[in-house]
Biopython code that builds the backbone (N, CA, C, O; Angstrom):
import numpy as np
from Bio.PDB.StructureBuilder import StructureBuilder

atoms = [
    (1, "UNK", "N", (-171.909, 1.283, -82.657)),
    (1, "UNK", "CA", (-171.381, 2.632, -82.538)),
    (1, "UNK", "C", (-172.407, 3.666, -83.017)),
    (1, "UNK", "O", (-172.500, 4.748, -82.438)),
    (2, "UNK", "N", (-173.294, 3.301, -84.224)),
    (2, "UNK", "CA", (-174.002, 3.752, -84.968)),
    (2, "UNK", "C", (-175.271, 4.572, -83.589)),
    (2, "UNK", "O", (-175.680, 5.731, -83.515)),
    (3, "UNK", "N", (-175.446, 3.832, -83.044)),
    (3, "UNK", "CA", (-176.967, 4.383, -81.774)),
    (3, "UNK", "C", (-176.123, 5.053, -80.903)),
    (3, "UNK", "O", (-176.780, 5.952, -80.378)),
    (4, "UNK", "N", (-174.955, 5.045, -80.490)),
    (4, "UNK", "CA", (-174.042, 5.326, -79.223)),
    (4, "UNK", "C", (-174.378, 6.606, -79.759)),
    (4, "UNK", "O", (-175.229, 7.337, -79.251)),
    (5, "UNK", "N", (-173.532, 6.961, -81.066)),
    (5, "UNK", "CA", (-173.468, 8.020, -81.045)),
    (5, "UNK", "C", (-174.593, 8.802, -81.523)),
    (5, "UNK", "O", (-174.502, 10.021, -81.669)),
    (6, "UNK", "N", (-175.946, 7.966, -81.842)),
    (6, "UNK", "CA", (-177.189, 8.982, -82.348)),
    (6, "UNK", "C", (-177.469, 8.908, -80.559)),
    (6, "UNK", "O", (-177.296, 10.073, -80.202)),
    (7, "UNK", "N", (-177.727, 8.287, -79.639)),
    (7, "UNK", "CA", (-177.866, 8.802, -78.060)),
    (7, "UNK", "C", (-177.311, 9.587, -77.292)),
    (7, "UNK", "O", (-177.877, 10.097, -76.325)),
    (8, "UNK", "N", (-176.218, 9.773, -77.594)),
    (8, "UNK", "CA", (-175.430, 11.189, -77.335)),
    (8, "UNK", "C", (-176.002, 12.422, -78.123)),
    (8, "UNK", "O", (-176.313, 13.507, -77.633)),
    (9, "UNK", "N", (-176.083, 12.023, -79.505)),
    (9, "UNK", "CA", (-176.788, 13.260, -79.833)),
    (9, "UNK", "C", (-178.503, 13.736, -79.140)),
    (9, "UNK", "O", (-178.960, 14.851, -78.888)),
    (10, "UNK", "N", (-179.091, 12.408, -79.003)),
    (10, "UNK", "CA", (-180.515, 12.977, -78.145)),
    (10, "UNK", "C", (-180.543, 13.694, -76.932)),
    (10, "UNK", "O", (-181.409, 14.498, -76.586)),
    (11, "UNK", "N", (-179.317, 13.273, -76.172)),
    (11, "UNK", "CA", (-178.767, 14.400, -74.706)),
    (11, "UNK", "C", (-179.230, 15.661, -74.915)),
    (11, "UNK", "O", (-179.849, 16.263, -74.038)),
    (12, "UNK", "N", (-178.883, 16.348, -76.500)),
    (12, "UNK", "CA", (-179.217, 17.611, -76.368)),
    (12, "UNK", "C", (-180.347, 17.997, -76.645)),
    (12, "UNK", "O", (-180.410, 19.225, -76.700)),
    (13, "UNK", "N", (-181.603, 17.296, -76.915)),
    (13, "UNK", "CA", (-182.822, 17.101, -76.245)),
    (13, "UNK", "C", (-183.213, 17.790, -75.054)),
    (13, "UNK", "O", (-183.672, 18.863, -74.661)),
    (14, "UNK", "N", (-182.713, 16.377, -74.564)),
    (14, "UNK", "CA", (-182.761, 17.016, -72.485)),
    (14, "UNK", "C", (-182.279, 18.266, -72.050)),
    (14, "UNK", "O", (-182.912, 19.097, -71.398)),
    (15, "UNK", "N", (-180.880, 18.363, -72.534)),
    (15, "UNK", "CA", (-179.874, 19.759, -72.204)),
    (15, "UNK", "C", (-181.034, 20.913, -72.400)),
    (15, "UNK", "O", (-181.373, 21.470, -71.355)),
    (16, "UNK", "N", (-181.616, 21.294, -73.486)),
    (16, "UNK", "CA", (-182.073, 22.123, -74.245)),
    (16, "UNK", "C", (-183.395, 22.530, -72.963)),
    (16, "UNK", "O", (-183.708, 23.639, -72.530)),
    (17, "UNK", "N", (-183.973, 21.120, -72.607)),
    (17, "UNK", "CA", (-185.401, 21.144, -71.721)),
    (17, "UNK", "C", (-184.907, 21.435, -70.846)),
    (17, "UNK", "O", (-185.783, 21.645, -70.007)),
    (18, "UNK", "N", (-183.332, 21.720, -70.171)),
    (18, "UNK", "CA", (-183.575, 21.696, -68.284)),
    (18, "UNK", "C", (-183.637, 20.032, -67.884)),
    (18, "UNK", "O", (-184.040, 19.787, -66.747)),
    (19, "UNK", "N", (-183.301, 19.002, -68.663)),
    (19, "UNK", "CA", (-183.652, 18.063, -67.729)),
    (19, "UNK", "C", (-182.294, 17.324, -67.675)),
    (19, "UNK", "O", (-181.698, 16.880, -68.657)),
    (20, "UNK", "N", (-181.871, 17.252, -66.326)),
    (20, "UNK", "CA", (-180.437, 16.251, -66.104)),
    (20, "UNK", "C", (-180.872, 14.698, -66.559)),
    (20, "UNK", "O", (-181.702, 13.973, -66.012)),
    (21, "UNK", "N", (-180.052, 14.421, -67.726)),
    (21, "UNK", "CA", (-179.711, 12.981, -68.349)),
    (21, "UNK", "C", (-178.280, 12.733, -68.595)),
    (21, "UNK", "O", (-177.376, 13.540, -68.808)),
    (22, "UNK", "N", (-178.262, 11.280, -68.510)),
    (22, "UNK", "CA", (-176.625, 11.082, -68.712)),
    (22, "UNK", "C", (-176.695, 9.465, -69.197)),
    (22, "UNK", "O", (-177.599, 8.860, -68.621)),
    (23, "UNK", "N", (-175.774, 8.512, -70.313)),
    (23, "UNK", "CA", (-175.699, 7.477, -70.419)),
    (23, "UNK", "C", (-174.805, 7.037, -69.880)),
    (23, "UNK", "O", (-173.665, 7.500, -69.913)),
    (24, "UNK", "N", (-175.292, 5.730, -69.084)),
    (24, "UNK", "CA", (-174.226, 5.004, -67.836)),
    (24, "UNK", "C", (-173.941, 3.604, -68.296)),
    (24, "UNK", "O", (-174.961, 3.013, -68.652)),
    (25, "UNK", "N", (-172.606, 2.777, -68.401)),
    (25, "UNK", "CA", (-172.522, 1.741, -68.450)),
    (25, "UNK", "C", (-171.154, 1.437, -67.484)),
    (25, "UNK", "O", (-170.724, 2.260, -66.675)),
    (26, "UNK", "N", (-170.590, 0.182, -67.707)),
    (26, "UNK", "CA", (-170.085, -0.100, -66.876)),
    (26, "UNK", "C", (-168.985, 0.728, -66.819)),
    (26, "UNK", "O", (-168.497, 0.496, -65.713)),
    (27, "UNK", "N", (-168.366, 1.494, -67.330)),
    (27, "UNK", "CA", (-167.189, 1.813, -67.764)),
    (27, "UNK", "C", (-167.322, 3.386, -67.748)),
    (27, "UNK", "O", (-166.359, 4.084, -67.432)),
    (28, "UNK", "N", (-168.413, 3.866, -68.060)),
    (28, "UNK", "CA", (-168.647, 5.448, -68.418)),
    (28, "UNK", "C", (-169.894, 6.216, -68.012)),
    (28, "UNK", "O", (-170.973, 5.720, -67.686)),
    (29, "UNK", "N", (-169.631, 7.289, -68.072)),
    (29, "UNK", "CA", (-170.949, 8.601, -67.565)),
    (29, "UNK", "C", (-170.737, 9.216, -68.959)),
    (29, "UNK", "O", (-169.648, 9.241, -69.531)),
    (30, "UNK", "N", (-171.831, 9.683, -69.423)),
    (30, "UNK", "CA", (-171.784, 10.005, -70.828)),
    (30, "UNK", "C", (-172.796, 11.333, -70.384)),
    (30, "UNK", "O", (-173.949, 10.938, -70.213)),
    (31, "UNK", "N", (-172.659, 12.578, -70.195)),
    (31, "UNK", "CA", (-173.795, 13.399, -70.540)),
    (31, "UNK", "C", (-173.050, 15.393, -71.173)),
    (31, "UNK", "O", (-171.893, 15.813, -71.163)),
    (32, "UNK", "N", (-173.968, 15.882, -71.487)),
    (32, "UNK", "CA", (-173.604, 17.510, -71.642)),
    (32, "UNK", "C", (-173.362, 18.257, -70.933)),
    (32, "UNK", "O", (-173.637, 18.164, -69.736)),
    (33, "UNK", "N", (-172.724, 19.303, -71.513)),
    (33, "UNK", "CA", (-172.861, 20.313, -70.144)),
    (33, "UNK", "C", (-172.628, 21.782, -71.299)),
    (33, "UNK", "O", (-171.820, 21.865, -72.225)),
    (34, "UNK", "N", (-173.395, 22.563, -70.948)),
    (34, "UNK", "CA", (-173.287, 24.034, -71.392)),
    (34, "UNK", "C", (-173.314, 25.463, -70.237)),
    (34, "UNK", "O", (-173.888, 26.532, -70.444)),
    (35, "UNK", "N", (-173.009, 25.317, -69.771)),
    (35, "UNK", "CA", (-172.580, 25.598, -68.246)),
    (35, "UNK", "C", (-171.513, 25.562, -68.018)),
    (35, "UNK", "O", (-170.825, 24.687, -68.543)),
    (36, "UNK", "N", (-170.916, 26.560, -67.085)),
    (36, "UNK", "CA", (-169.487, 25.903, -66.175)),
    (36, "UNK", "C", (-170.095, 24.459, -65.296)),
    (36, "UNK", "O", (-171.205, 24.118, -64.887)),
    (37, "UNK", "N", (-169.252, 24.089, -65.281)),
    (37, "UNK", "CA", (-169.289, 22.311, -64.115)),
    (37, "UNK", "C", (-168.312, 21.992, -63.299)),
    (37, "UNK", "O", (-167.187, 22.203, -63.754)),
    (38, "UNK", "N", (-168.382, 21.508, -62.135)),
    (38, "UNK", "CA", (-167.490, 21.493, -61.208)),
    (38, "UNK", "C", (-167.844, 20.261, -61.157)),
    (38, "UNK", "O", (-168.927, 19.710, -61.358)),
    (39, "UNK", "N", (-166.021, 19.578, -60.638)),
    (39, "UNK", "CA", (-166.273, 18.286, -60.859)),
    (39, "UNK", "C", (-165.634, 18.141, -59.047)),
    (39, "UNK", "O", (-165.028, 19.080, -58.531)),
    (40, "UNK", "N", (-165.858, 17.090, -58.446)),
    (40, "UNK", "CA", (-165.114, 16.201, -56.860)),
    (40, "UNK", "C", (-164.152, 15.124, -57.432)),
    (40, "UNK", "O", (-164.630, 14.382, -58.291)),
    (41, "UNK", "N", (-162.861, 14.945, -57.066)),
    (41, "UNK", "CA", (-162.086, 13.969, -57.414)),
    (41, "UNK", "C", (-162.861, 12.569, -57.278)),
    (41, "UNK", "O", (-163.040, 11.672, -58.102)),
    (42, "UNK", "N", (-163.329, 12.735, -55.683)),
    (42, "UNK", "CA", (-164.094, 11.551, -55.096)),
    (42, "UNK", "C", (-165.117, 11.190, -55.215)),
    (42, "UNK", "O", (-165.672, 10.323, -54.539)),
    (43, "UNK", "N", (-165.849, 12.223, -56.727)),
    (43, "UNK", "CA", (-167.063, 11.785, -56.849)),
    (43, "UNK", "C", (-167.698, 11.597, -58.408)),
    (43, "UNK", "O", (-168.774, 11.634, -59.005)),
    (44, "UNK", "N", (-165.759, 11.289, -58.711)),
    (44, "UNK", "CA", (-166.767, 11.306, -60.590)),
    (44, "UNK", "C", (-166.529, 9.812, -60.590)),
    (44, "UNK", "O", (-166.089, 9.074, -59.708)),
    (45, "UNK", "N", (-166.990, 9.543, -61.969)),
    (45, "UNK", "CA", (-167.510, 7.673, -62.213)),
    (45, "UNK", "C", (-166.257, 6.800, -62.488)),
    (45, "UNK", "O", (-166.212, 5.571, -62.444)),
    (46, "UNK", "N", (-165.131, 7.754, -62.813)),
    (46, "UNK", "CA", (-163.572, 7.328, -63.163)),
    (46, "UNK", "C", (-162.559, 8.000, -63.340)),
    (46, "UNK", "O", (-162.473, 9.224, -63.237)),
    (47, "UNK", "N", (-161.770, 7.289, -63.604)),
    (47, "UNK", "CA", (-160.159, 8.171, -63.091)),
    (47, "UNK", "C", (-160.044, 9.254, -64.248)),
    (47, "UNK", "O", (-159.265, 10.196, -64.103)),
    (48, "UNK", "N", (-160.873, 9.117, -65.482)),
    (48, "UNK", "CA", (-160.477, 9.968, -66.602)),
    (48, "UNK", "C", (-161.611, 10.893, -67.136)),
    (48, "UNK", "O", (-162.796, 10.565, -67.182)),
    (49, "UNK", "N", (-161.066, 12.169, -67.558)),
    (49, "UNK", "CA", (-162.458, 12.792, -68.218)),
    (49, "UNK", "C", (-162.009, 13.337, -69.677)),
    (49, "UNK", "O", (-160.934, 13.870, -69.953)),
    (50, "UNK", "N", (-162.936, 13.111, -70.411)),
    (50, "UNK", "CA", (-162.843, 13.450, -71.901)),
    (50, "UNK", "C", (-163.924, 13.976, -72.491)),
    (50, "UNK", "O", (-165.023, 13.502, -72.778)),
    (51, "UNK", "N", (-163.282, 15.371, -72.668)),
    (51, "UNK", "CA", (-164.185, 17.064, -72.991)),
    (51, "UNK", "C", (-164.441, 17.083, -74.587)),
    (51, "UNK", "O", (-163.393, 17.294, -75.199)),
    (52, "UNK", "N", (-165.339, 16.949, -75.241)),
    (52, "UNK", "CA", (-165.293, 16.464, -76.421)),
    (52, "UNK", "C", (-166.490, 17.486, -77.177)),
    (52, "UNK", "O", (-167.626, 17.167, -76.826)),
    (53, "UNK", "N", (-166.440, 18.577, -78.086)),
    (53, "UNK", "CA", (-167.280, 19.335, -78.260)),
    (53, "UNK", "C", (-168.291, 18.410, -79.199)),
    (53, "UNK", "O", (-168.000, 17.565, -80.045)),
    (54, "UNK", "N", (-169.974, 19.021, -78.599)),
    (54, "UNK", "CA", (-170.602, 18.576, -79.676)),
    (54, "UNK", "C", (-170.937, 19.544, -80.760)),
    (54, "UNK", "O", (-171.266, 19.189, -81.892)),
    (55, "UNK", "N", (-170.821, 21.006, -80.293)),
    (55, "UNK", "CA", (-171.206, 21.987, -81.406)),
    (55, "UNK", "C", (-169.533, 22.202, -81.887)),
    (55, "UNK", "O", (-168.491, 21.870, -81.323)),
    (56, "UNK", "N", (-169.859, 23.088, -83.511)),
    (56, "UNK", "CA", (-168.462, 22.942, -83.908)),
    (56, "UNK", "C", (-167.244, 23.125, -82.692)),
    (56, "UNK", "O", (-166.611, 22.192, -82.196)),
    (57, "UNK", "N", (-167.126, 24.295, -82.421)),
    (57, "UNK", "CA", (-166.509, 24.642, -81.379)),
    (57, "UNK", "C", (-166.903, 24.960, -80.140)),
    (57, "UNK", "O", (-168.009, 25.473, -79.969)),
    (58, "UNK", "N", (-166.033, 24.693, -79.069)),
    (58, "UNK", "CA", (-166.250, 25.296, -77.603)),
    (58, "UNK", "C", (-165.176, 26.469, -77.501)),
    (58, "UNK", "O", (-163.956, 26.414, -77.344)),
    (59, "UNK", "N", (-165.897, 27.367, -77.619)),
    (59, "UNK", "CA", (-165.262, 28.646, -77.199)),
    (59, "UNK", "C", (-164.355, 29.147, -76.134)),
    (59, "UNK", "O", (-164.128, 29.938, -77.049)),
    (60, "UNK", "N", (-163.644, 29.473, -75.182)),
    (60, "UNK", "CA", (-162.913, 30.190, -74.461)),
    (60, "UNK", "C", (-162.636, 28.764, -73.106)),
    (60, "UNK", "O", (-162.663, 29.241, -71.972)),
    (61, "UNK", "N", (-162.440, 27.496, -73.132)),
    (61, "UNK", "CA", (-162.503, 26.934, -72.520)),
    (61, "UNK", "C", (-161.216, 26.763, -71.456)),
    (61, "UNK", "O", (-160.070, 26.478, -71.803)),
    (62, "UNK", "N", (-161.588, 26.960, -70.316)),
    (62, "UNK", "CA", (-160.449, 26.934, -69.375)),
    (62, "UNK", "C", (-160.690, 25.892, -68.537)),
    (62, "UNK", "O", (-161.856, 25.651, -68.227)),
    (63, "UNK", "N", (-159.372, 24.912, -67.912)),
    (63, "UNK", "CA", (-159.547, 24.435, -66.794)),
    (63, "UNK", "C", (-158.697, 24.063, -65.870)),
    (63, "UNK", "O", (-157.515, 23.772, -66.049)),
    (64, "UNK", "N", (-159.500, 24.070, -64.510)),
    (64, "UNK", "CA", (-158.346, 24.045, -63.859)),
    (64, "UNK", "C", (-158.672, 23.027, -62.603)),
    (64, "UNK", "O", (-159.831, 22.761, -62.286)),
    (65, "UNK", "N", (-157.611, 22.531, -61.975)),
    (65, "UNK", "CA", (-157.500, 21.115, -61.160)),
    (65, "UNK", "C", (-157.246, 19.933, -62.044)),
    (65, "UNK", "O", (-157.423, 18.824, -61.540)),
    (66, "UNK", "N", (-156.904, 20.001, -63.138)),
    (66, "UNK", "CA", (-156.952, 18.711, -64.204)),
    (66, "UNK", "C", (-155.398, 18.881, -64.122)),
    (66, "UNK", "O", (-154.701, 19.829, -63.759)),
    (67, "UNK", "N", (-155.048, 17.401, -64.671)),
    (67, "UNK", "CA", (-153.537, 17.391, -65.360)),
    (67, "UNK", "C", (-152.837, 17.994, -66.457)),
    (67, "UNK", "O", (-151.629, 17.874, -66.661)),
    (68, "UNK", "N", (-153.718, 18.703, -67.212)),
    (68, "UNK", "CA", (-153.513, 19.010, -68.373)),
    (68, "UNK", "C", (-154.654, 20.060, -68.366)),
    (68, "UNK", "O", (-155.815, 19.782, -68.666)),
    (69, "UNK", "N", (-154.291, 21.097, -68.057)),
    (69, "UNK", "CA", (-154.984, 22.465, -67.644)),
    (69, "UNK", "C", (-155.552, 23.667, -68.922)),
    (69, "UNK", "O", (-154.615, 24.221, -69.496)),
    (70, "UNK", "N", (-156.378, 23.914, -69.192)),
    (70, "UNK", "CA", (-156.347, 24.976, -70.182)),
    (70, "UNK", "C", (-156.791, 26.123, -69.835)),
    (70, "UNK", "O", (-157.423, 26.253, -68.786)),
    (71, "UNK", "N", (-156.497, 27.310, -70.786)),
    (71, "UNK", "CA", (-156.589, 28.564, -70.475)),
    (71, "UNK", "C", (-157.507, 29.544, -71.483)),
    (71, "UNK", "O", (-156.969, 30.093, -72.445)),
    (72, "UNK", "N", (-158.512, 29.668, -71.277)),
    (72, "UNK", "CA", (-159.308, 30.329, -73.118)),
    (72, "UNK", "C", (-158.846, 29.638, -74.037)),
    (72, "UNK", "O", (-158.311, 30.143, -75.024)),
    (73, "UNK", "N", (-158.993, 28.254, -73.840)),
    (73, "UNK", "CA", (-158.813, 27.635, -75.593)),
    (73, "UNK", "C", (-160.081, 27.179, -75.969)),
    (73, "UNK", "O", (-161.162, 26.936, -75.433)),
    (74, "UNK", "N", (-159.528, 27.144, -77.172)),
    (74, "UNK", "CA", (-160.912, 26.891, -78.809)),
    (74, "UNK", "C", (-160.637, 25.311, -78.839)),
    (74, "UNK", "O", (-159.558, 24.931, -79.291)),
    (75, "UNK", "N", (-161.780, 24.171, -78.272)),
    (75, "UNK", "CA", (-161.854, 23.323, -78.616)),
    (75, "UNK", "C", (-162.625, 22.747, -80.053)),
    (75, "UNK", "O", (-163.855, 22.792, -80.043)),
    (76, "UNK", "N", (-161.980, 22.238, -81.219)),
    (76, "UNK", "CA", (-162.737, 22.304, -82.383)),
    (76, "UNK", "C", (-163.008, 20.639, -82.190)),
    (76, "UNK", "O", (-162.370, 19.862, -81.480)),
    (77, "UNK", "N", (-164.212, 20.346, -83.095)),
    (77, "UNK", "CA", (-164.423, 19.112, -83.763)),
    (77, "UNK", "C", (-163.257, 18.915, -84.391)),
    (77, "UNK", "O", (-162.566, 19.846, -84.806)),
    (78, "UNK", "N", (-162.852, 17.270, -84.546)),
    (78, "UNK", "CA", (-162.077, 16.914, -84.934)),
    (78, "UNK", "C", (-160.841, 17.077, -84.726)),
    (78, "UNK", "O", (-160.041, 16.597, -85.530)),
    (79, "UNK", "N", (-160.371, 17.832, -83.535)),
    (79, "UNK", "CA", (-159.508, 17.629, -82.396)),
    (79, "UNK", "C", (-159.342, 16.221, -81.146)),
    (79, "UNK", "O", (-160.199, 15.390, -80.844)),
    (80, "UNK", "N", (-158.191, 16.337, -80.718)),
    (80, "UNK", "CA", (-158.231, 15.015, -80.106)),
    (80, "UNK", "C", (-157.782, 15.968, -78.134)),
    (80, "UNK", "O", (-157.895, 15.325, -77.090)),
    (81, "UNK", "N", (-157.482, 16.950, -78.154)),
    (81, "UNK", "CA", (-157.573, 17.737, -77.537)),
    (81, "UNK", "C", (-157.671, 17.569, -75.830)),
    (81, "UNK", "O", (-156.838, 17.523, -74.925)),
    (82, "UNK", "N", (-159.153, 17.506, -75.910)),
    (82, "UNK", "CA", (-159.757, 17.123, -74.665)),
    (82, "UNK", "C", (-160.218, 15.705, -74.123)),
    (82, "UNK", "O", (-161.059, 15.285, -73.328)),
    (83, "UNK", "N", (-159.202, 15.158, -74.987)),
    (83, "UNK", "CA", (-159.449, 13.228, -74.295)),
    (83, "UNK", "C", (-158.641, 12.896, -73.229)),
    (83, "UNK", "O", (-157.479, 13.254, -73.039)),
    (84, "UNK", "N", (-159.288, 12.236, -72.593)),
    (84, "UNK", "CA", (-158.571, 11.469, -71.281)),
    (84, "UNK", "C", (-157.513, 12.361, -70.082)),
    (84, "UNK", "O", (-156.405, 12.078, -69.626)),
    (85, "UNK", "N", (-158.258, 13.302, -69.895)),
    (85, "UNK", "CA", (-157.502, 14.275, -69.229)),
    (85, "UNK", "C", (-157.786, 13.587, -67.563)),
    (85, "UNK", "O", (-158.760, 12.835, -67.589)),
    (86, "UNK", "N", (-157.200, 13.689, -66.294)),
    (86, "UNK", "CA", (-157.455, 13.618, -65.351)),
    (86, "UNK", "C", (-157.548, 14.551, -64.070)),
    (86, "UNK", "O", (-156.962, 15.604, -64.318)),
    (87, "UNK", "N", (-158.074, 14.536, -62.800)),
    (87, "UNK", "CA", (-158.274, 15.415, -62.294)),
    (87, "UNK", "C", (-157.352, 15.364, -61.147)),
    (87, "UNK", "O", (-157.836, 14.689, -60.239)),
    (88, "UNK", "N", (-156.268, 15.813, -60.893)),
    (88, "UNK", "CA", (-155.283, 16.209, -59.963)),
    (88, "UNK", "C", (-155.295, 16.524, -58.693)),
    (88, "UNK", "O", (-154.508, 16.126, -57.834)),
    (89, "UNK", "N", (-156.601, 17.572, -58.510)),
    (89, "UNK", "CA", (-156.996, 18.183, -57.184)),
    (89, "UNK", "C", (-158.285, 17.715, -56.673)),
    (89, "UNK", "O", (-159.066, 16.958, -57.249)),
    (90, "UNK", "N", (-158.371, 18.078, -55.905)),
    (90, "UNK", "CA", (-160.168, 17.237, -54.777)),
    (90, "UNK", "C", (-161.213, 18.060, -56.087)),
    (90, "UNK", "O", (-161.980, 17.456, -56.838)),
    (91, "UNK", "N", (-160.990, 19.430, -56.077)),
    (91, "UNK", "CA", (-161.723, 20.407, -56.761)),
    (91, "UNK", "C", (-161.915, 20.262, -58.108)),
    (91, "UNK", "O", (-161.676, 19.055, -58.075)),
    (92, "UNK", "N", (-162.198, 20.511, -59.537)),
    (92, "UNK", "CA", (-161.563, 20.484, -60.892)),
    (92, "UNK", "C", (-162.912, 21.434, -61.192)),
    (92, "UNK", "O", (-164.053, 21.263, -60.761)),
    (93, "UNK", "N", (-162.422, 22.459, -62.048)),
    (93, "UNK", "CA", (-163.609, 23.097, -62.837)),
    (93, "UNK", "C", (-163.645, 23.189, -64.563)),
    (93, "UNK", "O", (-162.653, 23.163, -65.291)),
    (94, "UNK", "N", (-164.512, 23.259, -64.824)),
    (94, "UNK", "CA", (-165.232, 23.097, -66.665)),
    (94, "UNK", "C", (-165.671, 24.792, -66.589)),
    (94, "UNK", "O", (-166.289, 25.211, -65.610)),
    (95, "UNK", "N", (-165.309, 25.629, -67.642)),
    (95, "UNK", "CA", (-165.657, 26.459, -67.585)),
    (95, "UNK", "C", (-165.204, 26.828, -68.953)),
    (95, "UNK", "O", (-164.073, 26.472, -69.286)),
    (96, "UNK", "N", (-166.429, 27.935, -70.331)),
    (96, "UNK", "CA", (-165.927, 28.449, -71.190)),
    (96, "UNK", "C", (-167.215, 29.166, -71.534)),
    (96, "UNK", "O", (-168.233, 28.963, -70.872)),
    (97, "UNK", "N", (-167.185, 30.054, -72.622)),
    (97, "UNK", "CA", (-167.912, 31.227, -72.908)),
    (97, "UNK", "C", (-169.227, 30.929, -73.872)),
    (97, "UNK", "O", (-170.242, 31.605, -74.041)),
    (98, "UNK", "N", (-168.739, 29.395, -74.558)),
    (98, "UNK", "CA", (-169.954, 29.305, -75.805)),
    (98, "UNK", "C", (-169.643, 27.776, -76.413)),
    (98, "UNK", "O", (-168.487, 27.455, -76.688)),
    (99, "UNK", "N", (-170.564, 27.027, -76.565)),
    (99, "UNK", "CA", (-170.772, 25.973, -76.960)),
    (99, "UNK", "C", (-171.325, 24.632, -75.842)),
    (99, "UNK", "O", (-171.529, 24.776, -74.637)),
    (100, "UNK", "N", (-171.479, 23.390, -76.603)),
    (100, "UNK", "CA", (-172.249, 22.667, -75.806)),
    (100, "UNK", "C", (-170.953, 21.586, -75.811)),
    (100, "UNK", "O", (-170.444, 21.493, -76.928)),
    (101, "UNK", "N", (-170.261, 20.666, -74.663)),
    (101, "UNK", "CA", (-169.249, 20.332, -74.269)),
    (101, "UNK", "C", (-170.124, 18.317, -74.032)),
    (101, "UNK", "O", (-170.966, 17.934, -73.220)),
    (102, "UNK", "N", (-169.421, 17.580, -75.109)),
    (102, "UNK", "CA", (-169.943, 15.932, -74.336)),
    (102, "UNK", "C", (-169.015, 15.831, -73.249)),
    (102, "UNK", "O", (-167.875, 16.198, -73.534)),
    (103, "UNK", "N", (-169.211, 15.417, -72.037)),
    (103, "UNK", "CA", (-168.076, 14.778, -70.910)),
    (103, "UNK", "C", (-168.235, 13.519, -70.734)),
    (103, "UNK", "O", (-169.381, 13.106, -70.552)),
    (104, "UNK", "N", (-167.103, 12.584, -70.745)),
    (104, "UNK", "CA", (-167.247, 11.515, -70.549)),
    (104, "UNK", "C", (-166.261, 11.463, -69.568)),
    (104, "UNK", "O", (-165.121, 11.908, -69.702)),
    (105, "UNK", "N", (-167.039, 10.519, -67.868)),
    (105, "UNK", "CA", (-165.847, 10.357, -67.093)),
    (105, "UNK", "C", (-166.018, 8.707, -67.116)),
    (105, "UNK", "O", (-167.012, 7.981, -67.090)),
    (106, "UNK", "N", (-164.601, 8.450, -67.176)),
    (106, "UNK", "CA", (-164.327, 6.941, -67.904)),
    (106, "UNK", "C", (-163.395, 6.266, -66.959)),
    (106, "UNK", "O", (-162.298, 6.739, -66.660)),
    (107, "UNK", "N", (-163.894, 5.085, -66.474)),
    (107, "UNK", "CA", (-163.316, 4.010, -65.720)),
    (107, "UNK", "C", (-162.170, 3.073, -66.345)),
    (107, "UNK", "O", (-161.577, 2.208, -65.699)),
    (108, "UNK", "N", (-161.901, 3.435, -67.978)),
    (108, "UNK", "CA", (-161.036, 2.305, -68.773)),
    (108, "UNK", "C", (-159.900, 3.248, -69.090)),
    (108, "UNK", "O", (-158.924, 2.847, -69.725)),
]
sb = StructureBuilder()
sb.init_structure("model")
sb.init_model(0)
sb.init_chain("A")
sb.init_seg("    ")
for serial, (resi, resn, name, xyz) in enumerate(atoms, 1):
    if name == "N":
        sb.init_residue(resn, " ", resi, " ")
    sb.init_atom(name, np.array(xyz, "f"), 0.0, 1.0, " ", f" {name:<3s}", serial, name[0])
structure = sb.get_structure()
């Protein structure tokens, strides 16, 4: 668990450079996003996505096409919040005002 989660933290490395990285195993897509992100029903790695801030908070976060939709909310550390949400519509969007967001889309 100990490297999982120091390799997630090196993502923001890449994020920081401009360079698209992501950790893949059988089960998961592991990468950042500080950006709005648009997701394809038919084209993420699994049925589930889990929005998980890496800076304290994600600021004004809205979304929409998911099952569980938000509207300007404050995602904090140590919230359970943004786990395992799914995407409802062909379309789904990631969108908020400030912070850096882990996504994991998960096959389990």
């Amino acid at each position: 668990m100990d490297h999982a989660l120091a390799n997630i933290h090196i993502l923001k490395d890449t994020l920081e450079l401009g360079i698209p990285c992501q950790i893949l195993d059988c089960y998961n897509n592991i990468y950042l996003v500080k950006d709005p992100k648009t997701l394809y029903k038919n084209k993420t790695y699994g049925k589930y996505i889990s929005l998980i801030p890496l800076t304290t908070t994600v600021e004004g976060l809205t979304l929409k096409g998911f099952k569980y939709p938000l509207n300007n909310a404050c995602l904090s550390i140590g919230l359970s919040l943004g786990v395992s949400n799914e995407i409802v519509e062909e379309v789904a969007t990631i969108e908020f005002k400030q912070g850096i967001l882990i996504v994991i889309e998960s096959k389990d």
